[in-house]
N, C-alpha and C positions, 0 to 999 in steps of 0.2 A: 504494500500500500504506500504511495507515493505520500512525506508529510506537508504539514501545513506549517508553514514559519510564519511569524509575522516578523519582520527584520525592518526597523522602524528607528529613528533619530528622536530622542525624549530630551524632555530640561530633567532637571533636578526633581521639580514641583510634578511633573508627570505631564507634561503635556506636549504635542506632539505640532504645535502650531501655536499660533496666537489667538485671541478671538474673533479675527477676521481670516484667517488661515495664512497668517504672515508666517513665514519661514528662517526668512534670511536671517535669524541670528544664529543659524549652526552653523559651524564655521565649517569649511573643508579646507584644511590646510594642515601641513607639520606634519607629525608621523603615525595619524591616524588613516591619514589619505592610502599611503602606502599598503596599509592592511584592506581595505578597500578595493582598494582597485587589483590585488591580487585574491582576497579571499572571495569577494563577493562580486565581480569583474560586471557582471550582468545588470548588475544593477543601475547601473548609469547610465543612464536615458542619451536617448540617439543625437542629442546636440551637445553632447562632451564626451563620447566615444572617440569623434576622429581628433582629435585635440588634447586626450588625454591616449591617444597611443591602441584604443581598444577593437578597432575595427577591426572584423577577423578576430578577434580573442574567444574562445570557445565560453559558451556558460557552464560556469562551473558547477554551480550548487542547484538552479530554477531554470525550468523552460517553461514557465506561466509565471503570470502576475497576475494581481487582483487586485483594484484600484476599488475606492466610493468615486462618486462621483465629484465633489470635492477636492478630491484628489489630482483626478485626471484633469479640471478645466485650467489648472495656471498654463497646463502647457499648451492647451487649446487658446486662451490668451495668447499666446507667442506665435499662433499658426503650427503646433505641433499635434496636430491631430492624432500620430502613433507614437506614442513616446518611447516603446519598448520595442521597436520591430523582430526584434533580434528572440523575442518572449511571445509566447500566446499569450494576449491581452484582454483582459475581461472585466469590464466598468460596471457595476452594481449600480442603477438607477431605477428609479421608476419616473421620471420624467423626458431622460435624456434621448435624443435623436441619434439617430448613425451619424458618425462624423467621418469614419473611416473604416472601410471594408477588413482593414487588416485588426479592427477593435469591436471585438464583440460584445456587445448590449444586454446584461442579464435583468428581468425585470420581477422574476419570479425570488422566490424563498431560496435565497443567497444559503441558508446551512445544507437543506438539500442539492442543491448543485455543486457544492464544493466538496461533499460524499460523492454524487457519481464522479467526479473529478480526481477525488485520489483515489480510486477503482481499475483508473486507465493508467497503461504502460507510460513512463515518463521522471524525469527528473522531481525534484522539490517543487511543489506550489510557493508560489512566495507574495504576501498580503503585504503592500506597501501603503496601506492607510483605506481611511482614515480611521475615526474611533468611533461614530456606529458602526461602520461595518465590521470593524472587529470587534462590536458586542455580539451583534450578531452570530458574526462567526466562534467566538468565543466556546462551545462547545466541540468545532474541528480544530480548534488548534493545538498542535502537537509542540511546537518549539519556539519561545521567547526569545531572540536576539535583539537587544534595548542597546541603542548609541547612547549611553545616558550622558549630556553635555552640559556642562558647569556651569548651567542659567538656569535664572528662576522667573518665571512669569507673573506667578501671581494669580492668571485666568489664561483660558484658550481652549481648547478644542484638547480633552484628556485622551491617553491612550486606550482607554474603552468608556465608551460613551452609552451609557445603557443602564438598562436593571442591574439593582445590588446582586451579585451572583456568586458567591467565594466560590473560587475556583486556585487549586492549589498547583503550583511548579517548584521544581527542583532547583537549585542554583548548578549548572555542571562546569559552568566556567566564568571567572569573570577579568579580562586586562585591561589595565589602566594606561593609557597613556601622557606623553608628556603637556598635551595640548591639555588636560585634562578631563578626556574622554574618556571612559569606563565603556566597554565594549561586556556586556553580562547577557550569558545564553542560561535562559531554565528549558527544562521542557517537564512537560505535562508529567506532575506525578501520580502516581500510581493506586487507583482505588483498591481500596482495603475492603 
């Protein structure tokens, strides 16, 4: 069974944006970048691939993604209709229009399709936001990967956005780095 990550940049405070879904204060630079662009090489969306060396770079960990909708528009602002070419790309709306033939439109019950999803032959699923959908999701998810990043917001958009649900994971790793980025993997512990 193919798992479900959710591999996601957080502040300190837990949140995963601002409350207008501003971003720009996680920084990419220093010697977190490096772990990035070799561990999780796929993740970097098609307009800093050729610029940061990755075109042609195999995915390593995911050959899907799963975007809120949310997620997906800043790069529709920029005219990026596929952000991921390189990933099956699948945007969770109930609103949203086709924008692009190579990004598929899900409009139904996001938990059961991301079951048939890790059913099929394939790499990692990889859930790059936001935080309803990853309440949502929140019952498929197999593996925490948190950029946890030395800012505190205050308010924003939390990494699950949804009903009180405790749900418990493991710590299996956590690196720190000198930018003062914490890089912490849990994955799903184990019902008793």
């Amino acid at each position: 069974m193919r798992p479900l990550t959710y591999y996601i940049a957080a502040t300190l405070d837990g949140f995963i944006a601002g409350p207008q879904g501003e971003f720009d204060f996680f920084g990419f630079e220093g010697d977190i970048v490096q772990e990035i662009l070799t561990e999780y090489p796929e993740t970097i969306p098609v307009h800093g691939r050729g610029p940061l060396g990755l075109d042609g770079v195999p995915n390593k960990r995911f050959d899907t993604v799963l975007m809120g909708r949310a997620s997906y528009e800043p790069g529709l602002s920029l005219g990026i209709s596929s952000p991921y070419p390189h990933l099956e790309q699948y945007v969770f709306s109930r609103s949203l229009a086709s924008q692009d033939p190579r990004v598929n439109i899900v409009s139904g019950d996001a938990a059961a399709f991301v079951r048939g999803l890790k059913q099929q032959e394939g790499q990692g699923i990889w859930l790059c936001g936001g935080g309803k959908l990853a309440a949502q999701l929140l019952p498929e998810i197999d593996e925490l990967i948190i950029k946890r990043n030395p800012v505190v917001l205050g308010a924003g958009i939390p990494l699950f956005d949804g009903p009180f649900a405790p749900t418990s994971f493991t710590l299996t790793e956590s690196r720190t780095f000198d930018t003062g980025v914490a890089v912490q993997t849990y994955t799903r512990s184990a019902v008793a």
